[in-house]
C-alpha positions in Angstrom: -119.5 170.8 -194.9 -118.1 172.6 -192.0 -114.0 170.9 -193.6 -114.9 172.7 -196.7 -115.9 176.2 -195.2 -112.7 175.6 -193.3 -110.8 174.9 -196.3 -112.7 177.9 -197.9 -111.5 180.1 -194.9 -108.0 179.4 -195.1 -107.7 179.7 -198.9 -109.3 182.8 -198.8 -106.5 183.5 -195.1 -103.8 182.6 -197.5 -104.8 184.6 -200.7 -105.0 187.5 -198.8 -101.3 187.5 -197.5 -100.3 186.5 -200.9 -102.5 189.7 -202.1 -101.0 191.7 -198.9 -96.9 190.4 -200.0 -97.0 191.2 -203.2 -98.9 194.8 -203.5 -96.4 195.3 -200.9 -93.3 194.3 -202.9 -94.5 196.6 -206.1 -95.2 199.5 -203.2 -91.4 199.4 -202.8 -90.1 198.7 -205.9 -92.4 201.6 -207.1 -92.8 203.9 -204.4 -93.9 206.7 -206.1 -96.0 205.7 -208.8 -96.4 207.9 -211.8 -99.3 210.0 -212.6 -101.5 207.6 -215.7 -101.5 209.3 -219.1 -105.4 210.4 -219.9 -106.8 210.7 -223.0 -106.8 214.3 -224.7 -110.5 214.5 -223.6 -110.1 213.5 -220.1 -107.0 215.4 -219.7 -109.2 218.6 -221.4 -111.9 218.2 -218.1 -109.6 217.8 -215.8 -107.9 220.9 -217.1 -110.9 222.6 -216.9 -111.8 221.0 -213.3 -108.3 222.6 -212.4 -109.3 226.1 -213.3 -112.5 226.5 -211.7 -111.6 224.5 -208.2 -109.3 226.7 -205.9 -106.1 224.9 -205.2 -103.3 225.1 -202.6 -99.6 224.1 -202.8 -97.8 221.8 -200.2 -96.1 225.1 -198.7 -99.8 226.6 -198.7 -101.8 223.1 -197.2 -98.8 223.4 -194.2 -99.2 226.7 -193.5 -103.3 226.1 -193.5 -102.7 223.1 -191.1 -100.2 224.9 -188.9 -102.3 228.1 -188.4 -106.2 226.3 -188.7 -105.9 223.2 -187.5 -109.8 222.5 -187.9 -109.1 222.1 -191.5 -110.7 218.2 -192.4 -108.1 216.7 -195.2 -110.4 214.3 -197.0 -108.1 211.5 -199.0 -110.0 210.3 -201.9 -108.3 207.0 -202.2 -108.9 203.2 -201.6 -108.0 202.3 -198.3 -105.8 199.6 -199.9 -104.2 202.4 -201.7 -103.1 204.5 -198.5 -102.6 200.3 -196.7 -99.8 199.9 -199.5 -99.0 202.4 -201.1 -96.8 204.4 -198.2 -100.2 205.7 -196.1 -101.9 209.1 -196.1 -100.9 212.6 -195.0 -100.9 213.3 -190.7 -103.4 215.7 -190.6 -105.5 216.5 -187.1 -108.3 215.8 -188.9 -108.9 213.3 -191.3 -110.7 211.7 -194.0 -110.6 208.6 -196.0 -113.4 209.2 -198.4 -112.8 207.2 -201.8 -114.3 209.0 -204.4 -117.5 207.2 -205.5 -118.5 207.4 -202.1 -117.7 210.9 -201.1 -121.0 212.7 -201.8 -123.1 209.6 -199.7 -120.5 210.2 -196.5 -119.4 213.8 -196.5 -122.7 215.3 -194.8 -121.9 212.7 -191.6 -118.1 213.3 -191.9 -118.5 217.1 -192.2 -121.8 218.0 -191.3 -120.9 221.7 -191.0 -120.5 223.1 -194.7 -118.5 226.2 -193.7 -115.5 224.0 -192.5 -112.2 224.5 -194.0 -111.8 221.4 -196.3 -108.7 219.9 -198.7 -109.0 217.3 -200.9 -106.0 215.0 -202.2 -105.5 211.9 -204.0 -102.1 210.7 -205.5 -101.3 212.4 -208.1 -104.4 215.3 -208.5 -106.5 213.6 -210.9 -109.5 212.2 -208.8 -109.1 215.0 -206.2 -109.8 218.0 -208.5 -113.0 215.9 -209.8 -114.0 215.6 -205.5 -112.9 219.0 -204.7 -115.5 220.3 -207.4 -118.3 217.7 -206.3 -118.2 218.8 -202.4 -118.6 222.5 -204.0 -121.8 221.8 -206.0 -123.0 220.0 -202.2 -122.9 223.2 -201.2 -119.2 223.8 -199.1 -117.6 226.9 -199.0 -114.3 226.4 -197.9 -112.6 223.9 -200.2 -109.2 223.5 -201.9 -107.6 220.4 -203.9 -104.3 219.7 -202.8 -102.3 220.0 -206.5 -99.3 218.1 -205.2 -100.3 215.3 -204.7 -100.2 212.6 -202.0 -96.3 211.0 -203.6 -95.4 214.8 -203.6 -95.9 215.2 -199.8 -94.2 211.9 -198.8 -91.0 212.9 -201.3 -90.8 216.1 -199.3 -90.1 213.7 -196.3 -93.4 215.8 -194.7 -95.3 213.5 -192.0 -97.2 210.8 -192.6 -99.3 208.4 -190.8 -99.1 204.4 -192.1 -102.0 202.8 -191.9 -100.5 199.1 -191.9 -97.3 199.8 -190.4 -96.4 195.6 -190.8 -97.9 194.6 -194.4 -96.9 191.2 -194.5 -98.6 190.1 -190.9 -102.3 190.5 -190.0 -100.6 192.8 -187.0 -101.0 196.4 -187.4 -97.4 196.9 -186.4 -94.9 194.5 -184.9 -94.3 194.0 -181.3 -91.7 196.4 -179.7 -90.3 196.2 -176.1 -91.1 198.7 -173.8 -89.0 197.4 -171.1 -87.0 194.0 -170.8 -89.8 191.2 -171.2 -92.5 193.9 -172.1 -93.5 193.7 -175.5 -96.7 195.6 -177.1 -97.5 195.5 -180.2 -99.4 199.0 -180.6 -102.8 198.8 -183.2 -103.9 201.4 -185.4 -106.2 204.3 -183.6 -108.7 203.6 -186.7 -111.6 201.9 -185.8 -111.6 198.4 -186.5 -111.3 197.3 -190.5 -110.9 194.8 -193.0 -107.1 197.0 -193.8 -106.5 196.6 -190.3 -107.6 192.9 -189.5 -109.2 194.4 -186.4 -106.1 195.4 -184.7 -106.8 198.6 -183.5 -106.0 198.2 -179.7 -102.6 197.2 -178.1 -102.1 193.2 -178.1 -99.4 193.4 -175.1 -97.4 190.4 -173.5 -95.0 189.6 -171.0 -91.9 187.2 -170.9 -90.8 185.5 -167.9 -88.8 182.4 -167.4 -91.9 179.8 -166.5 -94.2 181.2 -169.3 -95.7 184.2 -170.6 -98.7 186.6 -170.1 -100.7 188.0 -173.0 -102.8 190.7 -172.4 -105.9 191.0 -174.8 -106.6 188.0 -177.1 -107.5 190.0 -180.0 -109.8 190.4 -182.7 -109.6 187.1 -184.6 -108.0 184.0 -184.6 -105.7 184.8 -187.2 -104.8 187.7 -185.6 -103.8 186.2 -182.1 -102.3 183.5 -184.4 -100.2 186.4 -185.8 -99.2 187.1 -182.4 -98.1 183.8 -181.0 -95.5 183.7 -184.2 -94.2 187.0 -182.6 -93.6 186.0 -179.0 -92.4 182.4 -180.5 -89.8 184.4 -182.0 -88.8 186.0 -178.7 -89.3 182.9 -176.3 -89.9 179.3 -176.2 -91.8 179.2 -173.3 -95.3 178.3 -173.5 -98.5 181.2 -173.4 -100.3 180.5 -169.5 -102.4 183.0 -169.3 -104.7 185.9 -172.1 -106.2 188.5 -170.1 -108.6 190.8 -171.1 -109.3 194.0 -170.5 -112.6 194.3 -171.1 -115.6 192.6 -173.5 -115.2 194.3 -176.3 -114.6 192.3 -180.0 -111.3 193.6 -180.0 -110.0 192.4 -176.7 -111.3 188.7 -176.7 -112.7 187.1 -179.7 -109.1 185.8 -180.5 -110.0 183.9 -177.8 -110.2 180.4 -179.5 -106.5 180.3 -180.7 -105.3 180.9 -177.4 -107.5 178.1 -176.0 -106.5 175.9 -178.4 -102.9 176.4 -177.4 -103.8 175.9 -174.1 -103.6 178.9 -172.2 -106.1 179.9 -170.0 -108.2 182.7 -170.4 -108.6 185.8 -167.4 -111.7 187.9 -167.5 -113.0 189.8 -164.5 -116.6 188.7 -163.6 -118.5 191.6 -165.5 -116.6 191.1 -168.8 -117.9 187.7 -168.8 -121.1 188.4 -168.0 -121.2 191.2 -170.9 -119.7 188.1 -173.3 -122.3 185.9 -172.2 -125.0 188.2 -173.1 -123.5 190.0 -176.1 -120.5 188.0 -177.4 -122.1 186.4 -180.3 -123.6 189.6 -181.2 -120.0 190.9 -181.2 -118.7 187.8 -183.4 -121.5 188.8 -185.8 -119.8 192.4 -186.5 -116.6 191.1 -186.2 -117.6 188.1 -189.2 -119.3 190.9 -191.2 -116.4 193.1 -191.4 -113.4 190.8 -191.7 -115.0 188.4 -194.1 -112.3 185.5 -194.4 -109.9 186.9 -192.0 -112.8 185.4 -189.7 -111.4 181.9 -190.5 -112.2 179.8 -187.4 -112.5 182.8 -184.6 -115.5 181.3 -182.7 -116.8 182.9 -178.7 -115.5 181.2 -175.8 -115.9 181.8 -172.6 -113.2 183.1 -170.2 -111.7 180.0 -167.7 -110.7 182.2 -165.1 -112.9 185.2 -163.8 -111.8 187.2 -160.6 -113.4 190.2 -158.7 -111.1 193.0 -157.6 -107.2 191.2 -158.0 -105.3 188.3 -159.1 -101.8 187.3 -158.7 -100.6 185.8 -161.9 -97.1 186.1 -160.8 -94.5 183.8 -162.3 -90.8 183.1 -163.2 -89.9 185.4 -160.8 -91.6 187.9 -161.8 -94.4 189.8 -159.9 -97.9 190.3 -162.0 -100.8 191.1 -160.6 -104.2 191.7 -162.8 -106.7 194.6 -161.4 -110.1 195.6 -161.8 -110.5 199.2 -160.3 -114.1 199.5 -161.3 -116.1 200.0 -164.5 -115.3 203.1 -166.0 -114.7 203.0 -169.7 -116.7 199.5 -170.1 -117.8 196.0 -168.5 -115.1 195.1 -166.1 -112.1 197.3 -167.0 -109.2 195.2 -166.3 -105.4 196.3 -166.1 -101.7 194.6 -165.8 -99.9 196.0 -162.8 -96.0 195.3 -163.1 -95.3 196.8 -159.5 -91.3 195.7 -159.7 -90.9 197.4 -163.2 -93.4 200.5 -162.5 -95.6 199.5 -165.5 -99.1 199.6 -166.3 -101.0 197.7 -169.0 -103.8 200.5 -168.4 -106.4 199.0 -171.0 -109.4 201.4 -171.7 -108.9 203.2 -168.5 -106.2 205.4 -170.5 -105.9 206.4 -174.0 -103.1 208.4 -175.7 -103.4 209.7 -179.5 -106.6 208.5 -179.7 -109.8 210.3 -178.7 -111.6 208.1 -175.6 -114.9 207.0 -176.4 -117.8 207.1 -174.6 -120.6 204.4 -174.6 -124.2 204.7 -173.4 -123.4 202.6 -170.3 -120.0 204.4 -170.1 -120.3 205.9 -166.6 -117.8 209.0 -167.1 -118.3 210.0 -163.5 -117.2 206.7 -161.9 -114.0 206.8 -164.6 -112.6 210.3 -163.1 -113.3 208.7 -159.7 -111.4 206.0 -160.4 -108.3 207.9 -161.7 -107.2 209.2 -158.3 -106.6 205.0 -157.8 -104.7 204.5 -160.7 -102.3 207.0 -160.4 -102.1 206.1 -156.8 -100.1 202.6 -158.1 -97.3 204.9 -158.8 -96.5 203.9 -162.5 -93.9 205.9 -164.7 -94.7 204.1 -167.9 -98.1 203.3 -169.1 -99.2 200.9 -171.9 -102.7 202.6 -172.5 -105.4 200.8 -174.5 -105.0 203.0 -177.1 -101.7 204.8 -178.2 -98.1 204.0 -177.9 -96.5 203.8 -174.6 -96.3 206.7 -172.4 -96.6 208.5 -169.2 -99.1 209.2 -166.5 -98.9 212.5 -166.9 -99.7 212.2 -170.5 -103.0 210.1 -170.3 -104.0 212.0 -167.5 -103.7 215.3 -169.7 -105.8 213.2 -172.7 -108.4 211.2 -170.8 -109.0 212.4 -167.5 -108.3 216.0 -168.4 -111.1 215.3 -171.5 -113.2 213.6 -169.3 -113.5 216.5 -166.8 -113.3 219.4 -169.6 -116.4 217.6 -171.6 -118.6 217.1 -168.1 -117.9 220.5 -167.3 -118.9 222.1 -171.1 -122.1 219.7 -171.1 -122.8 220.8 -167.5 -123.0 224.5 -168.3 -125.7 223.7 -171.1 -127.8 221.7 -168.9 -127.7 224.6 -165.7 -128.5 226.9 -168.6 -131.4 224.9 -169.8 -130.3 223.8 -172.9 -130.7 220.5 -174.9 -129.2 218.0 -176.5 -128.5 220.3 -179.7 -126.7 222.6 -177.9 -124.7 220.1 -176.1 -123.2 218.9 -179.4 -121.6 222.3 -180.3 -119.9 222.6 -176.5 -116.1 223.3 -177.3 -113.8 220.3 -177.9 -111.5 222.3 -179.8 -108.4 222.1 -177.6 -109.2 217.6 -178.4 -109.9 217.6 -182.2 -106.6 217.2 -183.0 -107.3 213.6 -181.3 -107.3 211.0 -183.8 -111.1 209.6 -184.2 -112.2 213.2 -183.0 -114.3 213.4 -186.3 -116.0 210.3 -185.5 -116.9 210.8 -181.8 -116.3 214.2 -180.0 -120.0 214.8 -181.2 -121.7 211.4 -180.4 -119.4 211.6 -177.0 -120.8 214.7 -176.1 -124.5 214.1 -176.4 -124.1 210.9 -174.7 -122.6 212.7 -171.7 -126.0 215.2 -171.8 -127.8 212.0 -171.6 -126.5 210.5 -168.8 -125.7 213.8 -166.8 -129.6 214.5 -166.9 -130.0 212.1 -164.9 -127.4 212.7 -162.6 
C-alpha cells in the first residue's frame, strides 16, 4: 500500500510540473491574452454593470496609489491566473480575492467598509461584476479598474510575480549574494499550494570540503528542488541543514536532506518545539500542499547546540548562533565573520511585515538587537526579503517593534482595551507586504502580552 501512495505521490509530483511547464509555455507565447467574446446578453449586463459602478483609468489608479496609499487593490483572479499568467499589480496593499469567493472573505480582508477599494481582473469583465457586489455589501469607496490587469503590465508599470521560477517548485532561483553565498529568496505570501511553501529564504553556502544549507524547507520536493540548484553550482556533497527556527517552513524538508546524508543543526528549543508540535506542523503543511507533500515526513534534528557552533569548513569560517528567542523557538542565525554576512533568519525581516506569535516575546527581540548588530555585518540575508542592510531591517523590524510597543503602551496607560489597541497607528508599516493580514492580529497580541508585563 504505502509503494502505491508513493507512486500516487509522484504521479501527481510529476503532473503538476507537467501542468506548471506547459501553462507556462502558453503564458509566453500568449502573454497578453485577449479579452473572450460574450454573448450579446452578457455583453448587454456587463454594459450595464459598467455604467452604474464608478471606474478609474490606469493614469487615475496611479495617481490614487501615489497620493492614498491605504487604497486595498483586490484582484479577482485565480491564483493560478496571476502564478502564470505574468503576476498581479504592486500595490501596498493587496488582495487576491477570486470572484466566487469575494463576498465570503472581504469583511476579514477589509473589515472597514469606508476604505478606499479598486477592483481588477484581466481584462474588466469579472471585475465590474465584483466591484458592483462589494457595493451592494455595503462599501463606499470602490472603483473597477477598466484597464485591465494585461493593460497595466503592457504599460511596463510594476508588477509583483508571484512564481518568479515556474518550472521549479522554488519560488525564485538561487542568486549569489557574495562569492559562495547563494539564497534563493521565497515569496512574502504566506505559504500556498502556488508557492509550494517557499515563502522564506532557502540559503546555502559553498566551500571547497562541502556545503552549508540553511533552512531545509517546506517539503521534500522542495529541498529536492534545491539540491538540483547547488548541484548545478558544486559537486561537493551537502554536510550540514540548519534551521533557523521550528517552524514548517524551515525544517520539514528535513527528510531529503537526511536521506542525502547531511546532518541536520537545530538549537536545543527548536527541537524541543518539533518534538512537541512537529507533526501538528506536517498536518498543515500535508493539507495545504496536497501531492507536493510526496514523501516529506518529521525528523528530528542530529545535531542540537546551545548558544554557538563552529561549522567551519574548506577554509572557510562559519559559525551558527542562537542569540536568544525572540521571533520564535530557538532563533538561529549564519554568522560569515570573514565575508561580513548574516543569514539573520526571523530575527530580521525586510519587505515583509514581521509577525508576531502568542509566545513571541517582542521585548526580549529589541533586547536582543543591540547583539546582532554588535557582529558588525554589512549585508544581511533576513528571513524574509531580499538581501539587504543592517540599517534597513533595523528601520522595518526593530524600528516596528519599538513603534507598535510604544502605540499599544499608550492605550493600556490610558485604560484602554483590546479594541482600542487594534486601531493604534501602523500607517507609516502598511505599505509592508502581509500588513493586511497581521498589523491587526500583531497588535492585539502585543496588548496581550504587555498586560502582563
Amino acid at each position: 500500500m504505502k509503494t502505491v501512495l508513493k507512486l500516487c505521490g509522484l504521479l501527481g509530483g510529476l503532473l503538476y510540473l507537467a501542468g506548471v511547464q506547459a501553462e507556462n509555455l502558453a503564458a509566453v507565447q500568449h502573454p497578453i491574452p485577449e479579452a473572450p467574446a460574450l454573448t450579446q446578453a452578457a455583453q448587454a449586463l456587463l454594459d450595464g454593470v459598467m455604467r452604474r459602478v464608478p471606474q478609474i483609468d490606469t493614469a487615475g489608479l496611479m495617481a490614487q496609489l501615489r497620493e492614498r496609499p491605504e487604497t486595498v487593490v483586490i484582484d479577482v483572479r485565480t491564483p493560478q491566473e496571476l502564478a502564470n499568467l505574468g503576476g498581479r499589480i504592486d500595490a501596498p496593499r493587496f488582495a487576491n480575492l477570486q470572484r466566487g469567493w469575494l463576498e465570503f472573505q472581504i469583511e476579514t480582508t477589509v473589515p472597514d467598509k469606508s476604505t478606499p477599494i479598486v477592483v481588477y481582473c484581466g481584462v474588466s469583465q469579472r471585475s465590474p461584476l465584483a466591484a458592483e457586489a462589494l457595493i451592494k455589501l455595503g462599501y463606499s469607496n470602490v472603483r473597477n479598474y477598466r484597464d485591465g490587469f494585461f493593460n497595466w503590465r503592457r504599460a511596463g508599470l510594476p508588477v509583483v510575480a508571484t512564481d518568479a521560477a515556474p518550472t521549479s517548485f522554488l519560488y525564485d532561483l538561487p542568486r549569489e549574494v557574495l562569492p559562495g553565498v547563494w539564497s534563493a529568496i521565497g515569496a512574502t505570501a504566506p505559504g500556498t499550494y502556488e508557492n509550494s511553501g517557499h515563502n522564506n529564504n532557502l540559503s546555502f553556502i559553498l566551500t571547497d570540503a562541502g556545503v552549508v544549507v540553511v533552512n531545509a524547507g517546506d517539503n521534500y520536493l522542495l529541498a529536492e528542488s534545491l539540491h538540483d540548484e547547488i548541484k548545478k553550482r558544486s559537486d561537493k556533497p551537502v554536510k550540514y541543514v540548519v534551521l533557523e527556527n521550528g517552524q514548517g517552513h524551515a525544517m520539514l524538508g528535513s527528510s531529503y536532506w537526511k536521506e542525502q546524508g547531511a546532518k541536520i543543526v537545530a538549537q536545543r528549543d527548536t527541537a524541543e518545539y518539533m518534538e512537541k508540535f512537529g507533526h501538528e506542523a506536517l498536518a498543515g503543511m500535508r493539507a495545504r500542499q496536497r501531492d507536493k507533500a510526496y514523501r516529506t515526513e518529521l525528523v528530528m534534528p542530529d545535531i542540537i547546540y546551545d548558544d554557538r557552533l563552529d561549522l567551519s569548513m574548506g577554509g572557510k569560517k562559519i559559525e551558527v548562533l542562537h542569540l536568544g528567542n525572540a521571533h520564535h523557538h530557538g532563533d538561529t542565525m549564519v554568522w560569515l565573520p570573514e565575508q561580513k554576512l548574516v543569514l539573520a533568519g526571523d530575527t530580521a525581516f525586510h519587505v515583509r511585515m514581521p509577525p508576531i506569535f502568542e509566545d513571541t516575546d517582542t521585548a526580549r527581540w529589541i533586547r536582543i538587537w543591540d547583539q546582532f548588530e554588535a557582529l558588525g555585518a554589512e549585508v544581511v540575508i533576513p528571513g524574509h526579503g531580499g538581501p539587504t542592510d543592517m540599517a534597513t531591517v533595523r528601520l522595518w523590524t526593530r524600528g516596528y517593534l519599538v513603534h507598535l510597543r510604544a502605540k499599544v503602551a499608550e492605550v493600556l496607560a490610558r485604560g484602554g482595551s483590546l479594541e482600542d489597541a487594534y486601531k493604534v497607528d501602523q500607517s507609516a508599516y502598511l505599505h509592508l507586504h502581509t500588513a493586511d493580514e497581521l498589523a491587526r492580529i500583531n497588535a492585539g497580541r502585543v496588548f496581550r502580552s504587555m498586560e502582563f508585563e
